[in-house]
N, C-alpha and C positions, 0 to 999 in steps of 0.2 A: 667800736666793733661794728661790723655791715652785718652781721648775720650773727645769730646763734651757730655756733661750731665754733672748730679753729681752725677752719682755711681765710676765712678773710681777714683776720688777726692781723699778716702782714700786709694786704690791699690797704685795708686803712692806713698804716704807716706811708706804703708807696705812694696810696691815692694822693695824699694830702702834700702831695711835691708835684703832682703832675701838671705840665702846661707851665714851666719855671722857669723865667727866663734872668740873669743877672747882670744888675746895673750898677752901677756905683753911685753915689747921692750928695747931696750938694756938703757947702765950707758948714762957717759956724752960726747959731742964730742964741739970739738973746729970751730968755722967759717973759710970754707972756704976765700981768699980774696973776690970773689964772694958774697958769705953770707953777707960778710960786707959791702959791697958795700949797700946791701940791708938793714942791721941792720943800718948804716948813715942815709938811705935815708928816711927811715919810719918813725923817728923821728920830720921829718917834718908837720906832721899829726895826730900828736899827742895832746890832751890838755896841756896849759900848767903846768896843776897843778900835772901831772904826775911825781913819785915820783923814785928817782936811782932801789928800790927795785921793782917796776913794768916793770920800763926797762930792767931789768936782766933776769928777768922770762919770760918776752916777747922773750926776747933777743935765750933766750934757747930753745924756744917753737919754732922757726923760724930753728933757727938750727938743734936740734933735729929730727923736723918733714920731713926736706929734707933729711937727715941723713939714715931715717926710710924707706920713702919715695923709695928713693936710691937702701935701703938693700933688700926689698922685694915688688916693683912693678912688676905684671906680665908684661911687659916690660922694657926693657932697656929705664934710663932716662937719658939725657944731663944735668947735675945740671946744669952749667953754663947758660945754655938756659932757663930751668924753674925758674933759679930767676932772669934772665934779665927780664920774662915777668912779675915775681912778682912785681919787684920797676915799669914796665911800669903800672901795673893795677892801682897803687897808687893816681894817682889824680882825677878817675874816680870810687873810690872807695863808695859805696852806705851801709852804717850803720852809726845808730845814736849813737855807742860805740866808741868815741876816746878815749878810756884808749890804754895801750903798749897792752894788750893783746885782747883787742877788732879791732884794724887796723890788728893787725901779725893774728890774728884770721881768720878776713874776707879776708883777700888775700890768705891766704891759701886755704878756702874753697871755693871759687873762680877758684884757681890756681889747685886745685885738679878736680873741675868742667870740668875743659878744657881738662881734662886727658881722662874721663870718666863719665859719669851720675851718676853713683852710688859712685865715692870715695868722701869723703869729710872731715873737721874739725868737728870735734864735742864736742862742751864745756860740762861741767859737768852735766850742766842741761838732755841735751843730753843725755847720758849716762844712766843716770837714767831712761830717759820716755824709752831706750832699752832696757833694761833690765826689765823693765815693761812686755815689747812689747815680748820676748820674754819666760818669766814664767808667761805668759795666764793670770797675775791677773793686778791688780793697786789698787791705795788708791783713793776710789772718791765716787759717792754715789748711785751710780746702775740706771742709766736711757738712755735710748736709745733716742737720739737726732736728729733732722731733722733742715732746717728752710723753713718756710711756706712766702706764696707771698706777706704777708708784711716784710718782712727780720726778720721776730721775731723768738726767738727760741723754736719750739715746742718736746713737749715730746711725740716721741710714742710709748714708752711705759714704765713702770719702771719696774726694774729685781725682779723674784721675791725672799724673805728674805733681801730683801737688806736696805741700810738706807732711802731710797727713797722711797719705798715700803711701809717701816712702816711708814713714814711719812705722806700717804696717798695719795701721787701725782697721778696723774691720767694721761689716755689718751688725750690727746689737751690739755694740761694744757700749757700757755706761757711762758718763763723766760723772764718777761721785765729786769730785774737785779742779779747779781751775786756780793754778798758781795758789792752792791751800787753803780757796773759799769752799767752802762748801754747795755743793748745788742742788742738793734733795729738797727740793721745795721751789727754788730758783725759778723765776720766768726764763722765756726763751731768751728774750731781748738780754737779760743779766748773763747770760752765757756768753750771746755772739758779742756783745762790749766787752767782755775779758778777755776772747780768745783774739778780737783782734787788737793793731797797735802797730807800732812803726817795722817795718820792712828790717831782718835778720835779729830783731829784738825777742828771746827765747820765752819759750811760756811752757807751764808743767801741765800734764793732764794727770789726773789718776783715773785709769780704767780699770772697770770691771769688766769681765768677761767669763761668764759662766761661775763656775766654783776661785777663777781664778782673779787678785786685786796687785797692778803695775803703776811704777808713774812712767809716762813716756816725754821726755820734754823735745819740744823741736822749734826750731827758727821758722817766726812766722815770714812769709813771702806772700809779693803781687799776686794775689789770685784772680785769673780772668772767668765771670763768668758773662758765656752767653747768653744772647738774648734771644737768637734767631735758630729754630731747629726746619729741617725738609726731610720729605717723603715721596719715593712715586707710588702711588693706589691703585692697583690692580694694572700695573703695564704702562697704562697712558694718562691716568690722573697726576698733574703736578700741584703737591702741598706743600704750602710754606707757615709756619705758625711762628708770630714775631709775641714775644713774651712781654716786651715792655719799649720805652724807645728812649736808649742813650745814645753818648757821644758815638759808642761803637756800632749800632744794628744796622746805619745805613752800608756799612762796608761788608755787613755780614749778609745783610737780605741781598747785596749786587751780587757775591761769592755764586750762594744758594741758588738765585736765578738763572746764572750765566751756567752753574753743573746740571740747573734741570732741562735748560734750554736744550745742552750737547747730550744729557742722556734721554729725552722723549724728542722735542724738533717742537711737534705740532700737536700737543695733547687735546684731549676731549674734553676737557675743562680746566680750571686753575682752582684751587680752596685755598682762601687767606684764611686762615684761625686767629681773632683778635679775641676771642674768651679767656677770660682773667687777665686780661692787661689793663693794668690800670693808669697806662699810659706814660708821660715823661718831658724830654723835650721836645716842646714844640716844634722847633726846628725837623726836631729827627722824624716824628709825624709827620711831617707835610712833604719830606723829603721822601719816605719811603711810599707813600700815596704817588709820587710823582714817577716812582718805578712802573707805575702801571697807566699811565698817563701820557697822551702826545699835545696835549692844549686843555686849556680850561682854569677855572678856579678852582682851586684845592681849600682854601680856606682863608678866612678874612679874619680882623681882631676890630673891636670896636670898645672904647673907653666911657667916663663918661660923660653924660648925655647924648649918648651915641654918636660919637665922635668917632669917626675910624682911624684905624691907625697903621694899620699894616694890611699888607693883603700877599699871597702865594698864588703863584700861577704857575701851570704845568710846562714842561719844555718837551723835546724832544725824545725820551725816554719813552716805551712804552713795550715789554715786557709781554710778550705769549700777545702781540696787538690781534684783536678778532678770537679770541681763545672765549669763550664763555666763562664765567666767574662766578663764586658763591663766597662770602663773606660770612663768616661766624661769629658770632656776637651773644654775649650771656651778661646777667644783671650785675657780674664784677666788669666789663668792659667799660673803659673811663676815659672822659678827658680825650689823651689824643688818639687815643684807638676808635674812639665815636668819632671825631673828625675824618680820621681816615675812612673808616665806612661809610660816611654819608659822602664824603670825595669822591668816590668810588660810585655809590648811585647813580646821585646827583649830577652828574657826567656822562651817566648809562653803561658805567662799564660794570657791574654786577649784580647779583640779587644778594640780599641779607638774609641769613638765615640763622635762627636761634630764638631768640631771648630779648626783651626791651633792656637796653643798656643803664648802664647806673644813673647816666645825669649829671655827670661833671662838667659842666661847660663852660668856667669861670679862668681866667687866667694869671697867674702869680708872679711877680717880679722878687727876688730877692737882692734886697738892697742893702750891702754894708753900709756900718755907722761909722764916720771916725771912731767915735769915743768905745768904739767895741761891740763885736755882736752886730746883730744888722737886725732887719728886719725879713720875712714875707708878707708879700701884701697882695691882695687881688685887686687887678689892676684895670681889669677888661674881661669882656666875655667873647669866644670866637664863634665866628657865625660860619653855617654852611654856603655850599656855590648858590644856594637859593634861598639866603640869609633869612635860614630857620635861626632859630639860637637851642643849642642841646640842652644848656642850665635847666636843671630844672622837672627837664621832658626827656631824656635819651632820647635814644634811637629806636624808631619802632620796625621790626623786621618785618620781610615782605612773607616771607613763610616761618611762621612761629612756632615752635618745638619746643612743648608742654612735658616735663619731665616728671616723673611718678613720683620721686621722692624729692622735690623741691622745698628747702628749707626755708621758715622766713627770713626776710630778706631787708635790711634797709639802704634805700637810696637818694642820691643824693640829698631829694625835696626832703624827706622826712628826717635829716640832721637839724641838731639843734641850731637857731640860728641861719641856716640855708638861706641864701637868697635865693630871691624868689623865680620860679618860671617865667622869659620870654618868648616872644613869638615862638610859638609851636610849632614843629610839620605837620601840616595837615592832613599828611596819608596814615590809610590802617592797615593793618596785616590783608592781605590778600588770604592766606591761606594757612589754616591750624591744624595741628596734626599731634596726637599723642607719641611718643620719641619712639616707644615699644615698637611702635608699627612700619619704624626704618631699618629694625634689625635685617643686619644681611650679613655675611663674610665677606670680608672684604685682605686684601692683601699689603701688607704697609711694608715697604723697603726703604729703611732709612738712608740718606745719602752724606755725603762729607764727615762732619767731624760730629754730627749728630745719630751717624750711626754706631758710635761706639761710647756716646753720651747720652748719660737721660737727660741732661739740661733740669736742672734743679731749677726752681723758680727763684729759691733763696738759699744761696753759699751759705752756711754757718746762718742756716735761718728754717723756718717751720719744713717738716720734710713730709705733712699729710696731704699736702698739695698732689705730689709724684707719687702715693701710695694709692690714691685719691685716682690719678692719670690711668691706671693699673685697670679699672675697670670697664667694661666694656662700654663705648665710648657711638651711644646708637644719635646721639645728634652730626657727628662725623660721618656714619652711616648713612643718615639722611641726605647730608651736602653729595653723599656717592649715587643716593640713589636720584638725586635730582639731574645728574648727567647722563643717569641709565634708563632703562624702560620704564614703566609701569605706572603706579600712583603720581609719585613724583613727576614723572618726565609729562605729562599733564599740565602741571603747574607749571614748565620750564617752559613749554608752547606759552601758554598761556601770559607769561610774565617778562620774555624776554623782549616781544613786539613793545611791550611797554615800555620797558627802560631805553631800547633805543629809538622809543618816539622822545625821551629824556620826562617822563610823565611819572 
């Protein structure tokens, strides 16, 4: 968990895929005597009904994955060292899976834990729900999920065209059951793994609602969720808020921009909202940074011993070009959402406004195994156009909005295991301000297919996030008042000479 509450419940899940890019991994390799030492000793631990052909494939999943491991950790490993701790993890090892590949499984993912917060094993199952996670959609039945202070699971609210939708469900509606489990008690995550599953494959609900108790059963379907919602603010403010970055948002943010471009022309500012993103694929990060961009570097990858490896450069795109710009940024903003913000600096095309970022700046390869399952691994850390490195340090805004009720918080550096802080950015907030003091009324008119959605953070996933949204929202306030008179518009003098000296 990032915080005491339960909004970042799912940020942790998301965070920890952010910046993912998939590879395939080499043929077959032989056990070190080391290795074997570990392939003997695991056996121990196994059931006994486990069969020669599961031991093999175990046998090679073990091998393989330190192999891999090996090839492409952004550090140097000691094999020797990481499977002496492997066979120690062994007798204190915690799964109810003693198959060959359920023990070699959990020690791995364990053993990559110790490496790093974000690397780990990832069985097939796995695999799947990422690949989900990263082409915006899933197979389930379109309802946005909470649970209420009797541990039950409340609906609030269902998507709309979806199977849930036409089924009738409603707001407060309960799940005492899912296909005959019971859920009074249930985590969120034990919900949305039951309700979703393969596309027209039927699943029951029993709801309650009021005095009254139904089963509704319906065929789950592709449900799309967005990532990308827009706004115009008061007449001539164009907002675009990108929620996370899949397969889908680059096509979503071009939609968005091209409707605010034909409904305002030439606004008085632009507000990117990157708060609560906890980012995604890299690709789609750099790609939607390049929307606002006519030249420059958007972001580099460096392996290791800073070896680089990739690098992003902007093209011709460049979106409201000469428009002034405010970026929003809060202590769940992660990974590629911080890359895009500092792109965006770092270039001179905006000012930051919010909250120091979380501090994801590590980059993950997910690598299948032949023998099953694959890995994640961090592979590299992405550097800014002025090869800061985020790990570590976020992103520090140039005007910082101090929130009255700000809960604690943990980031990145303070996870168990975290690698450590690189090169820092050197600059500091220009300018702090308690949030209270940007209250204004402001006018929001949602545009396209956002105006008749609230864009859930998560389908058939925590719904306090959007109850949470409901509130009066004075850091948004502030980004208005920074393009208007007064306090603010001080600062905007002040800050803008700056960034387009690129300082």
């Amino acid at each position: 968990m990032l915080r005491k509450g339960i909004l970042p419940i799912l940020l942790a899940v998301v965070i920890s895929f952010a910046g993912t890019r998939l590879v395939a991994c080499a043929g077959p390799v032989w056990p070190s005597d080391d290795e074997q030492q570990f392939l003997d000793a695991y056996r121990d631990y196994v059931d006994e009904s486990a069969t020669s052909d599961q031991y093999d494939r175990a046998d090679k999943l073990f091998v393989e994955a330190v192999q891999v491991l090996s090839d492409t950790y952004v550090e140097n490993i000691d094999r020797p060292a990481f499977v002496e701790r492997a066979i120690a993890s062994l007798p204190n090892l915690e799964t109810d899976d003693h198959t060959p590949d359920g023990i070699v499984g959990a020690v791995l993912d364990e053993s990559l834990h110790d490496l790093d917060p974000h690397s780990a094993y990832m069985t097939d199952d796995m695999f799947r729900r990422l690949q989900e996670s990263t082409e915006g959609s899933f197979a389930g039945v379109g309802i946005v999920i909470s649970q209420d202070e009797d541990k039950l699971i409340r609906i609030v609210s269902p998507i709309d065209d979806t199977p849930a939708a036409r089924a009738g469900l409603q707001p407060n509606d309960r799940i005492t059951h899912i296909d005959g489990h019971e859920m009074k008690g249930e985590p969120i995550a034990e919900a949305v793994r039951l309700m979703r599953g393969r596309i027209g494959d039927p699943v029951t609900l029993s709801i309650q609602r009021k005095q009254e108790n139904f089963d509704v059963t319906v065929k789950r379907a592709r449900i799309e969720v967005p990532s990308v919602t827009a706004s115009i603010i008061d007449n001539d403010l164009a907002y675009i808020r990108v929620s996370r970055f899949d397969a889908s948002t680059l096509d979503q943010t071009r939609e968005y921009l091209e409707m605010l471009e034909n409904r305002i022309g030439s606004p008085r500012g632009v507000i990117v909202d990157l708060r609560r993103n906890p980012g995604g694929l890299l690709d789609s990060a750099a790609d939607i940074a390049d929307q606002f961009l006519s030249k420059g570097l958007i972001v580099a990858t460096e392996g290791r011993g800073e070896r680089k490896l990739r690098s992003y450069e902007a093209d011709s795109s460049d979106y409201f070009d000469g428009a002034p710009m405010a970026i929003l940024l809060d202590r769940g903003s992660a990974s590629g959402a911080e890359l895009m913000a500092a792109a965006l600096r770092e270039n001179g095309r905006g000012v930051i406004i919010g909250e120091q970022s979380f501090g994801k700046g590590s980059m993950q390869r997910i690598m299948p195994l032949t023998s099953g399952g694959g890995l994640k691994i961090t592979t590299g850390y992405y550097t800014t156009p002025e090869n800061h490195i985020v790990q570590g340090n976020g992103v520090v805004p140039d005007i910082e909005v101090k929130l009255p009720d700000a809960e604690e918080f943990e980031r990145e550096v303070d996870l168990e295991h975290a690698l450590p802080p690189r090169r820092r950015d050197p600059r500091k907030v220009l300018a702090s301000m308690d949030a209270a003091s940007c209250e204004r009324d402001i006018e929001v008119t949602r545009i396209g297919k956002s105006a008749t959605n609230d864009n859930p953070l998560d389908a058939e996933g925590d719904g306090e996030a959007k109850a949470k949204e409901l509130q009066r929202d004075t850091v948004l306030e502030c980004a208005v008042g920074y393009f208007s008179d007064g306090k603010l518009a001080v600062y905007r003098d002040q800050v803008e000479p700056l960034l387009r000296a690129g300082l």
